[in-house]
C-alpha positions in Angstrom: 0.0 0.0 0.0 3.1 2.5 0.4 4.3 2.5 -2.8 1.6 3.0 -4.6 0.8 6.4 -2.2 4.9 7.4 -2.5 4.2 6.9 -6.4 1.0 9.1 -6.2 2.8 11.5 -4.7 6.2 11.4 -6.8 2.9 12.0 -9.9 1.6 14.7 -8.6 4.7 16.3 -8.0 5.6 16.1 -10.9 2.1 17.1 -12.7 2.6 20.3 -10.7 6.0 20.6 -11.7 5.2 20.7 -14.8 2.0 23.1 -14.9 3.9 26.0 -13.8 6.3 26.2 -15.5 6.9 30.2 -17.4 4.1 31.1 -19.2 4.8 30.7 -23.1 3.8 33.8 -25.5 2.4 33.0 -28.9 4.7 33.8 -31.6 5.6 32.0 -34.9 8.2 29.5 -33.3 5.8 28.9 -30.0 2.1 28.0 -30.8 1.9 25.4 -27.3 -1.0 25.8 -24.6 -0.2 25.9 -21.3 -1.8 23.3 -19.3 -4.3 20.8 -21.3 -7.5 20.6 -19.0 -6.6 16.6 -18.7 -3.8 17.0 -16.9 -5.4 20.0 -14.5 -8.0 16.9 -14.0 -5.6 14.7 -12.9 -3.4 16.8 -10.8 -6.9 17.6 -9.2 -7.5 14.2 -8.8 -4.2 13.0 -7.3 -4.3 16.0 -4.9 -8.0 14.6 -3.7 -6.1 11.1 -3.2 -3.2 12.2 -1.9 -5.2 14.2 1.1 -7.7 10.9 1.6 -5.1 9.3 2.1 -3.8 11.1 4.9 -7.6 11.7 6.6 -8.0 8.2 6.8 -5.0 7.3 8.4 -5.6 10.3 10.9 -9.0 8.5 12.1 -7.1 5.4 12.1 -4.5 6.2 14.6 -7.2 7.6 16.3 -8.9 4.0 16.7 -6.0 2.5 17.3 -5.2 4.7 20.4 -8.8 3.6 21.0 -7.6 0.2 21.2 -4.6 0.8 23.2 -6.3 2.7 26.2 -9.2 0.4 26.0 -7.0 -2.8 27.2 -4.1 -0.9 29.3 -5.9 0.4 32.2 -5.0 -3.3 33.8 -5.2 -1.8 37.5 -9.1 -1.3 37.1 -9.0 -5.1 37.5 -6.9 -6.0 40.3 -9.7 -6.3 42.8 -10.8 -9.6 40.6 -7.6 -11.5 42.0 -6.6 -9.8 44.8 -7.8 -11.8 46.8 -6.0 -14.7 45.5 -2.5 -12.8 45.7 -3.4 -12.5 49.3 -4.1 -16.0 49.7 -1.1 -16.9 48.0 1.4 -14.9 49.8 0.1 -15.3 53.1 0.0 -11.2 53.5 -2.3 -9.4 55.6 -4.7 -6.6 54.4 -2.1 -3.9 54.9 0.4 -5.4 53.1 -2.1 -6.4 50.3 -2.8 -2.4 50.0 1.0 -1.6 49.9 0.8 -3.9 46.2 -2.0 -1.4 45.6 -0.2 1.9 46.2 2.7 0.4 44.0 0.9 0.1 41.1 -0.2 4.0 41.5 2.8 5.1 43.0 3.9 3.6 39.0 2.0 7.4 38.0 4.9 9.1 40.3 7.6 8.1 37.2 5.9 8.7 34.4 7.6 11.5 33.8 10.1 9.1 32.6 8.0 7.9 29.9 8.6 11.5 28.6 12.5 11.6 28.4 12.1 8.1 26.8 10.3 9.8 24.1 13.0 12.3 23.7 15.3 10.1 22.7 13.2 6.8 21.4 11.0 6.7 18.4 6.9 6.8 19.3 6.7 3.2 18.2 9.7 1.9 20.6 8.2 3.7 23.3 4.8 1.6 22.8 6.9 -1.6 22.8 9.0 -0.6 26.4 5.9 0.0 28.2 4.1 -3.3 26.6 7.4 -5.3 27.6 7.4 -3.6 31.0 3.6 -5.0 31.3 3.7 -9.1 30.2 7.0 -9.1 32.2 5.7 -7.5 35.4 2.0 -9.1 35.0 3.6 -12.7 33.4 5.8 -12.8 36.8 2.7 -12.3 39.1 0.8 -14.6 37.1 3.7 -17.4 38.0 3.6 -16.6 41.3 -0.4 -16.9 41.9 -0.1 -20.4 39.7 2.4 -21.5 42.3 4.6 -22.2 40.0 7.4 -19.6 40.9 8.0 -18.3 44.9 9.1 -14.9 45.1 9.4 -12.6 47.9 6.8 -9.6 49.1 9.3 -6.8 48.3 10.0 -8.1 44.8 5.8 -8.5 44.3 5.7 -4.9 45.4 8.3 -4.3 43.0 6.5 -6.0 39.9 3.3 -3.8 41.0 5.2 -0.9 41.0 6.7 -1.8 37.1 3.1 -2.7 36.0 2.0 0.8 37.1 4.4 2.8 35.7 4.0 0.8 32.1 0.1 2.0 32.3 1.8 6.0 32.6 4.0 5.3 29.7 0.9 3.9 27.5 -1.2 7.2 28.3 2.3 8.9 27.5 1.9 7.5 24.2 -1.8 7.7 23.4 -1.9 11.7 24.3 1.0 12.5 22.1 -0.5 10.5 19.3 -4.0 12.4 20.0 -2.4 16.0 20.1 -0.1 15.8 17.1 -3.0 14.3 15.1 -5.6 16.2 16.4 -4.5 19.4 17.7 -7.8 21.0 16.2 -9.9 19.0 18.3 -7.5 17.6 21.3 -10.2 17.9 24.1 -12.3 15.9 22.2 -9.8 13.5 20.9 -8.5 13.0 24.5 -11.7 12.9 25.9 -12.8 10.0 24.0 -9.5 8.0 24.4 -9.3 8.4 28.0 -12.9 7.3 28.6 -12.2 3.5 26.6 -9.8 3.5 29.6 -12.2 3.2 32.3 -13.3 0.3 30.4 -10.9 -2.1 29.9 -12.0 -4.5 33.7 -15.6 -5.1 32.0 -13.5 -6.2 28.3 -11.3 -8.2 30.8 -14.3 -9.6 32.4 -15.4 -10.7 28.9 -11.8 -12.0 28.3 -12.3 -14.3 31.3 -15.4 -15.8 30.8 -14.3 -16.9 26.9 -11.7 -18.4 28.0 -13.3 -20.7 30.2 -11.0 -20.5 33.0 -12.4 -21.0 36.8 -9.1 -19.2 38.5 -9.0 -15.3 38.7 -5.1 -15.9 37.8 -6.6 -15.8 34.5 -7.0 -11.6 34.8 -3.2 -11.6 35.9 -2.4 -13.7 32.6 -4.4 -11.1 30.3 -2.9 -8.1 31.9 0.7 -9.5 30.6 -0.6 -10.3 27.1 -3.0 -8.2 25.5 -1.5 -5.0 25.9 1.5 -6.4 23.8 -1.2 -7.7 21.0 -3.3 -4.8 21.0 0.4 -3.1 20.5 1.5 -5.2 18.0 -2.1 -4.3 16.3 -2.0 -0.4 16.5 2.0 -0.5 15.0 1.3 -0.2 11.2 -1.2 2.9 11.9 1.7 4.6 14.4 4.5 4.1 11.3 2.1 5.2 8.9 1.2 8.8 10.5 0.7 11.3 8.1 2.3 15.0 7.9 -0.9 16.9 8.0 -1.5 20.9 7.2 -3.7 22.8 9.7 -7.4 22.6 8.7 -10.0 24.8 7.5 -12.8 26.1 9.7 -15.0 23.9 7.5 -12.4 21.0 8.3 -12.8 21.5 12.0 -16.3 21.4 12.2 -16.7 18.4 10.2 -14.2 16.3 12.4 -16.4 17.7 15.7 -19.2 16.1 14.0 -17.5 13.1 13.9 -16.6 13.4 17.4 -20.0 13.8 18.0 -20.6 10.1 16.2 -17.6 8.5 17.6 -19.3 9.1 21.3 -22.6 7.5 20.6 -20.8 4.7 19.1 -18.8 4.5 22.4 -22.2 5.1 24.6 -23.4 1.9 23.0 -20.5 -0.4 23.5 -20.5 1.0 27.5 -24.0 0.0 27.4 -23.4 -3.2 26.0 -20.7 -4.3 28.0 -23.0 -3.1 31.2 -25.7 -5.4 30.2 -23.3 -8.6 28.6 -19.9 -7.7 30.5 -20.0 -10.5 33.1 -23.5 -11.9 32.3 -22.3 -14.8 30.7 -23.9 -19.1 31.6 -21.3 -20.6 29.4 -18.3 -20.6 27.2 -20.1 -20.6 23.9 -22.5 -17.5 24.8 -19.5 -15.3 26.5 -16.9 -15.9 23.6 -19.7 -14.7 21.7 -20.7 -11.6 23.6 -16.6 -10.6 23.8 -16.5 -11.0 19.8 -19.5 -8.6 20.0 -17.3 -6.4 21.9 -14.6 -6.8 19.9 -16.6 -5.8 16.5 -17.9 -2.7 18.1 -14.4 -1.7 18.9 -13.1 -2.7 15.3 -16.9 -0.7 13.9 -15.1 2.9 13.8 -12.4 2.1 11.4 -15.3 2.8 8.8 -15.1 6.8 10.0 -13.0 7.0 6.9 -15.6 6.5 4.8 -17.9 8.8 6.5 -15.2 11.7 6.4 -15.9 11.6 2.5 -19.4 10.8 2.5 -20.6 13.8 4.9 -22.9 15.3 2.4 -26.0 13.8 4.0 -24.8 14.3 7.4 -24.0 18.1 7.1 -27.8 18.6 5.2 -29.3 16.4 8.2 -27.7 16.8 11.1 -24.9 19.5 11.2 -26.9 22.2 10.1 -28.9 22.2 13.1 -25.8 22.7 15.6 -24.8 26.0 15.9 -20.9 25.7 15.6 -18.5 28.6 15.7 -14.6 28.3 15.7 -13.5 25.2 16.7 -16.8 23.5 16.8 -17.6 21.3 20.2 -14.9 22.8 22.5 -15.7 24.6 26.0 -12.5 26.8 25.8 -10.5 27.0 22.7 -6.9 27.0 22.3 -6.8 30.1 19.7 -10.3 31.6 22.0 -7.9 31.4 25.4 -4.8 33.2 23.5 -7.0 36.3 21.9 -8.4 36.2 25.4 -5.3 36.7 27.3 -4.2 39.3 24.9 -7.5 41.8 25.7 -6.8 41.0 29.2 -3.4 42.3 29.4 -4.8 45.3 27.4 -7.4 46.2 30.1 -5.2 45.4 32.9 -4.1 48.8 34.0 -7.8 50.3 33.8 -8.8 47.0 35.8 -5.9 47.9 38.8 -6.4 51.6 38.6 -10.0 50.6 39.3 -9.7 48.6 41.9 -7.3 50.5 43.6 -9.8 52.9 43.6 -12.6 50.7 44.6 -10.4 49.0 47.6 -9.4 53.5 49.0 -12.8 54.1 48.8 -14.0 51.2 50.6 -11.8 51.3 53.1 -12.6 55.3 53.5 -16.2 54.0 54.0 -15.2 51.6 56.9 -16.7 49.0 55.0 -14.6 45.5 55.4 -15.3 42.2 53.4 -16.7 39.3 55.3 -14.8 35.9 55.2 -16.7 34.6 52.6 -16.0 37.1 50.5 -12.3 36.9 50.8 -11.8 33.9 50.8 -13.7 33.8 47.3 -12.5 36.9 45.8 -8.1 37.0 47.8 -5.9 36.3 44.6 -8.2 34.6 42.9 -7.8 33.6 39.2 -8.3 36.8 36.8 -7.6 34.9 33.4 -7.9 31.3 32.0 -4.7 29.9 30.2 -2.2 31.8 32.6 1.2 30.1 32.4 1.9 28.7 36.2 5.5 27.5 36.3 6.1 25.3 39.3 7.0 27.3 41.9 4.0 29.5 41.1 1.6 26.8 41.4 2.3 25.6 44.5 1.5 29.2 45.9 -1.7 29.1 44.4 -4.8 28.9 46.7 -6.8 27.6 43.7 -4.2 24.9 43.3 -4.5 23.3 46.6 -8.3 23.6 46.1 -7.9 22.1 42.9 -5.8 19.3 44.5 -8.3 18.4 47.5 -10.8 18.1 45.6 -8.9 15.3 43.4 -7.5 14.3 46.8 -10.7 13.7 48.2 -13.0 12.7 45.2 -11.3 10.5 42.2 -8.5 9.1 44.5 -11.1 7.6 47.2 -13.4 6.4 43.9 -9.8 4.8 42.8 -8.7 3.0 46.7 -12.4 1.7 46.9 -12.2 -0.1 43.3 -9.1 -1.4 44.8 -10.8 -3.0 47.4 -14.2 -4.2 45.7 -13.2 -7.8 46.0 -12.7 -7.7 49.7 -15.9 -5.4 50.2 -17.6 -7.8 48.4 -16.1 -11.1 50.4 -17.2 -9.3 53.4 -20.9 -9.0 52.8 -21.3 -12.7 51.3 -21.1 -11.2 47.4 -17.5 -13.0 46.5 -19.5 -14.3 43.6 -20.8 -11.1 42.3 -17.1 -9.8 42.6 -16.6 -9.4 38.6 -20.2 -8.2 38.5 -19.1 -5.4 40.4 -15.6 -4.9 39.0 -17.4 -4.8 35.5 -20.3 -2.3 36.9 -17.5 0.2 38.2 -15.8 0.1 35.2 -18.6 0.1 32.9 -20.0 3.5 34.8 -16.6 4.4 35.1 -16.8 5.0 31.1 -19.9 7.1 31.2 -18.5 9.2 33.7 -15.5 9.6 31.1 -17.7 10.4 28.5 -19.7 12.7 30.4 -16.9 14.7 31.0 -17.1 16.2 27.0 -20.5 17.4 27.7 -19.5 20.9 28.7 -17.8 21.0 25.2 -20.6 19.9 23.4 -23.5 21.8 24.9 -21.6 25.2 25.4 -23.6 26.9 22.5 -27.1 25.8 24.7 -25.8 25.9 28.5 -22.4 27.5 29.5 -21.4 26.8 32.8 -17.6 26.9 33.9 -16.1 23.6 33.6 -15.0 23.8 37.8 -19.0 23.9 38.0 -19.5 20.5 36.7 -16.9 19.0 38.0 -18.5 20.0 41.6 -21.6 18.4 40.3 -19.4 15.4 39.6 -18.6 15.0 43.1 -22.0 14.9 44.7 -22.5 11.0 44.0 -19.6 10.2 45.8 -20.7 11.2 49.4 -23.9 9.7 48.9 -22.8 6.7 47.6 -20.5 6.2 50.7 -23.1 7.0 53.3 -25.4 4.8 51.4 -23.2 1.9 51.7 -22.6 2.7 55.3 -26.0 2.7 56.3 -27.0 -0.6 54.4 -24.9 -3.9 53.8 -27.5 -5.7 50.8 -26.1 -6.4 47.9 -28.5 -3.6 46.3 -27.0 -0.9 48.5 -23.5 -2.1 47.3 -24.1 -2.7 43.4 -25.9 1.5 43.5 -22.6 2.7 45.8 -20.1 1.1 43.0 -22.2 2.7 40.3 -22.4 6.2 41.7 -19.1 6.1 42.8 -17.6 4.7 39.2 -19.4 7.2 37.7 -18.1 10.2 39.8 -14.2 9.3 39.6 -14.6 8.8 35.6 -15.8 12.5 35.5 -12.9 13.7 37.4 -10.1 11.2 35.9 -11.0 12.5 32.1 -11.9 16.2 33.4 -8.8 16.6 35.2 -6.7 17.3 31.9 -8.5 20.0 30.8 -9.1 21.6 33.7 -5.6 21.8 34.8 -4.5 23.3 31.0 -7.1 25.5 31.5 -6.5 27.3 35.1 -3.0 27.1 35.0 -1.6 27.2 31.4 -1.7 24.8 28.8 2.2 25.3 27.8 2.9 23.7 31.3 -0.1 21.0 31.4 2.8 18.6 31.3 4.8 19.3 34.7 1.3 20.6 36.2 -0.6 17.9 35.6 2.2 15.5 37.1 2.0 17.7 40.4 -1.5 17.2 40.0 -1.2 13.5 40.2 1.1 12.5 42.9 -2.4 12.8 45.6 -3.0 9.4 43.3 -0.5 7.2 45.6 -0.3 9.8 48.4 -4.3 9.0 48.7 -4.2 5.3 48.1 -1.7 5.1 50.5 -3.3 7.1 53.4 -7.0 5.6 52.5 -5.5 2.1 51.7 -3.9 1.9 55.1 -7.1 3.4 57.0 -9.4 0.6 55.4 -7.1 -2.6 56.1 -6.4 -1.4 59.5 -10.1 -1.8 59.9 -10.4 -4.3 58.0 -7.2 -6.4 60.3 -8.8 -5.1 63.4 -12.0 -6.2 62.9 -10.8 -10.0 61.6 -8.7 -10.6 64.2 -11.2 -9.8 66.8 -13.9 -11.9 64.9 -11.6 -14.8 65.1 -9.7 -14.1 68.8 -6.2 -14.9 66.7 -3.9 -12.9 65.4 -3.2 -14.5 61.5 -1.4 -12.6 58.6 -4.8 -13.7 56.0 -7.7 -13.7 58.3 -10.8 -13.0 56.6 -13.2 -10.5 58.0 -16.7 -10.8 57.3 -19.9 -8.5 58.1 -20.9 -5.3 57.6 -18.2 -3.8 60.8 -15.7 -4.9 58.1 -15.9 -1.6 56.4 -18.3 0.3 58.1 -16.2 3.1 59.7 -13.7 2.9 56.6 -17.6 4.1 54.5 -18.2 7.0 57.1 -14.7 8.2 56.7 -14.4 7.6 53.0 -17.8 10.2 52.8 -16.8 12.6 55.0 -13.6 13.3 53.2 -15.5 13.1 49.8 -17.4 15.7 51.1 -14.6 18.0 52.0 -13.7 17.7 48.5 -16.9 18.6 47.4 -16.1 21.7 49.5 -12.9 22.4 47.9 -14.7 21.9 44.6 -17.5 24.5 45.7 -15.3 27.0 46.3 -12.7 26.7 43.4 -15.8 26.9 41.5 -16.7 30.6 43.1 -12.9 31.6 43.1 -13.0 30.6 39.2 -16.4 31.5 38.3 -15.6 35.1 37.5 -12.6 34.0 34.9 -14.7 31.6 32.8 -17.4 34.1 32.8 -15.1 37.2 31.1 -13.6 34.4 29.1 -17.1 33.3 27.0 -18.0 37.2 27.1 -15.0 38.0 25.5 -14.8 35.0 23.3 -19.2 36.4 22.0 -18.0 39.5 21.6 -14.9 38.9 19.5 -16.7 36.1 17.0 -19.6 39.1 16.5 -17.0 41.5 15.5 -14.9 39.1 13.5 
């Protein structure tokens, strides 16, 4: 197939080559035309083929990134054997937490997944992290099988290499999604990010095909299908195209497409929901993962629709409303043109409140608490470069951070524990039921988190806004599982909750390029981050110290694996879990007041600049 594209393009090189060449003057020697309309027909025509070509591969790098976060998110699933590993190694349910950590304490060096990159092709970079995975997963898989013995700190050490391959597959999939999309990026990474959330219920699937009656069988997936799904997306990474900026008209098409890429993905989340652990026998489930496996395959044929749009733009796209950029909340080129009439008016806005602030305090009038702690070097602009060292002074940072702290971390510690939540309340059975519903709503909650892009034009509201809103199921899925221990109460908590970290995982990027600069999203966003194993650690240890205290005493013995069973098992771990979630949804509140005021100038600004333009 790439010859016959470099031989297009060597054609119509050298059709244009030769139809602009001097112009030739009519005389009696020189009587020749100057381009015969065949050949302006064919240069046309290789020019259309030649840009096809490149479209097409676009959309399929897109799927295969697709592909690549839908089966590397192997931690979702480590609640589906973790209670084998603890059998296995004799550990208690502290130390089975510490193998929890390490595998997000793996997000603390993926950094290092970046200076790989600097001086290792995209494509070996893929093949490092998929390596890293079937070594550290393979190894574990031995281990649970019996068939190798190795020692806790070298487990913890596996975890912590499995964890840190997951960081350098995102690495990958983002840079794929902003060099090929830099148009669109929220909504490319938006979509990737949410198949992430999915990959426990495709492992679930995985499972049940296979046929096998061990949960060692998860441990042996994690270690190979990252590598095939690798090995799959390797001839659309080598084939990337060089492509030239697009055309407003360009934009707005590809937002459509968007737009049809995340029903397609709605459907397959719904679909796995209903079939992802539902199976009676081999036959039926290696049916049902085929299904998935189709519906994963089904948006390769976006090509197609890129060149057949006519239908869709007299159908569909002329009733959205799209200006610039199409379907994003805050655009790149919006956020710069913003910034610039900012700096413009910042001398009348300090002059003014200068004045404001002598005259108040003339007036012996004094702000009340809540009014400074809203309004006390609060954001001004959005897309304000933060370096480092300006960040961490920020009071909207460590809002920002608390928030995460206390909402998607504790959503990420309790999937971590669903197997022995589960196991305590006599649902051991149900374990991949659950794992597959958390993951499953998990997804939604990722795809949810493009709504603000795609119903700006109807209902703005600043993105800080909904990610507050995202935060309200947590709390009261918490103190719902607190206050009942039936199986009902349990399967609604791991919905809610699933649905709520989701949000915040995919929201998180955007949010974070948006308040403090999206030149430094990279370092920023790694700050961000490190409350991932700080709070897995801290809520990790909280639960299996209840968990330990509440075994032992069950049993009067003090044993390294005691089981605990009954609703005391995690009882006080739920009250604590909701009372921090809803001190994040405190810190959310008021990051949303401090920040309020900066989205609103930012959409006014962005109105009245596409009226005058």
């Amino acid at each position: 197939m790439r010859p016959r594209r470099d031989s297009e393009r060597r054609q119509f090189s050298y059709s244009l080559q030769h139809s602009t060449t001097r112009p030739s003057y009519p005389n009696r020697h020189n009587n020749r035309r100057l381009l015969s309309p065949a050949s302006l027909l064919e240069a046309i025509l290789l020019a259309k083929r030649v840009f096809m070509a490149g479209e097409s591969r676009k959309w399929m790098i897109l799927v295969a990134t697709i592909w690549i976060q839908a089966f590397t998110g192997t931690n979702f699933d480590f609640s589906a054997y973790s209670s084998d590993l603890k059998s296995v190694l004799g550990i208690s349910q502290v130390q089975l937490n510490y193998l929890a950590v390490a595998s997000d304490l793996g997000k603390v060096f993926g950094w290092s997944s970046g200076l790989a990159l600097m001086y290792f092709p995209l494509w070996v970079v893929l093949f490092m992290a998929a390596f890293m995975g079937f070594f550290s997963y393979g190894l574990q898989w031995l281990v649970i099988r019996n068939v190798i013995s190795l020692p806790y700190i070298l487990v913890f050490l596996l975890c912590l290499l499995a964890g840190c391959s997951i960081c350098w597959f995102n690495t990958v999939c983002f840079v794929l999604c902003i060099k090929n999309f830099s148009a669109n990026r929220p909504l490319a990474l938006s979509l990737t990010i949410a198949f992430n959330g999915v990959s426990a219920a495709l492992y679930t699937l995985a499972g049940n095909a296979i046929g096998s009656s061990s949960n060692a069988i998860y441990l042996l997936l994690n270690a190979s299908i990252p590598l095939i799904s690798s090995i799959a997306a390797l001839i659309p990474i080598l084939r990337q195209p060089s492509l030239d900026p697009l055309p407003p008209d360009g934009v707005r098409r590809d937002s459509i497409i968007f737009l049809i890429l995340n029903f397609l993905s709605i459907l397959t989340g719904i679909y796995l929901l209903l079939f992802g652990s539902n199976s009676s026998d081999e036959t039926r489930a290696r049916l049902l993962f085929g299904g998935a496996i189709f519906l994963l395959i089904f948006p390769l044929c976006i090509p197609g629709i890129v060149y057949a749009r006519e239908w869709f733009h007299r159908t569909i796209h002329s009733s959205f409303s799209l200006h610039g950029s199409g379907f994003m909340l805050v655009d790149v080129e919006d956020l710069e043109l913003h910034k610039e009439l900012l700096t413009r008016e910042a001398s009348y806005h300090e002059n003014e409140t200068v004045y404001g602030n002598t005259r108040q305090k003339s007036g012996g009038e004094k702000d009340g608490c809540c009014d400074t702690m809203v309004k006390k070097d609060r954001l001004e602009m959005l897309g304000e470069e933060h370096p480092a060292w300006l960040l961490v002074r920020r009071l909207d940072f460590w809002l920002y951070y608390i928030a995460y702290f206390c909402g998607g971390t504790i959503g990420l510690v309790y999937s971590n524990n669903l197997g022995q939540i589960a196991e305590s309340v006599g649902q051991s059975s149900n374990t991949t039921t659950l794992v597959t519903l958390y993951s499953s709503f998990s997804f939604f909650g990722r795809l949810l988190s493009a709504a603000p892009d795609y119903i700006r034009a109807k209902i703005y509201f600043a993105r800080t806004g909904w990610l507050t809103i995202a935060l309200v199921p947590t709390p009261i899925a918490f103190f719902l599982l607190a206050a009942s221990g039936n199986g009902l109460a349990l399967h609604i908590g791991t919905a809610l909750v699933g649905l709520s970290s989701g949000f915040i995982f995919a929201a998180a990027v955007s949010i974070t390029s948006e308040l403090f600069g999206p030149n430094s999203i990279g370092v920023n966003h790694n700050i961000l981050i490190t409350n991932i194993p700080l709070g897995s650690l801290v809520y990790g240890v909280l639960a299996a110290v209840v968990y330990d205290s509440h075994a032992s005493s069950s049993l009067n013995i003090i044993t390294d694996s005691a089981v605990c069973m009954g609703r005391q098992c995690y009882y006080l771990t739920f009250l604590w879990w909701g009372c921090l979630s809803v001190l994040g949804l405190t810190s959310s509140l008021l990051l949303f007041l401090r920040t309020r005021h900066a989205y609103d100038q930012f959409e006014v600004k962005r109105i009245s600049t596409s009226l005058l333009y």
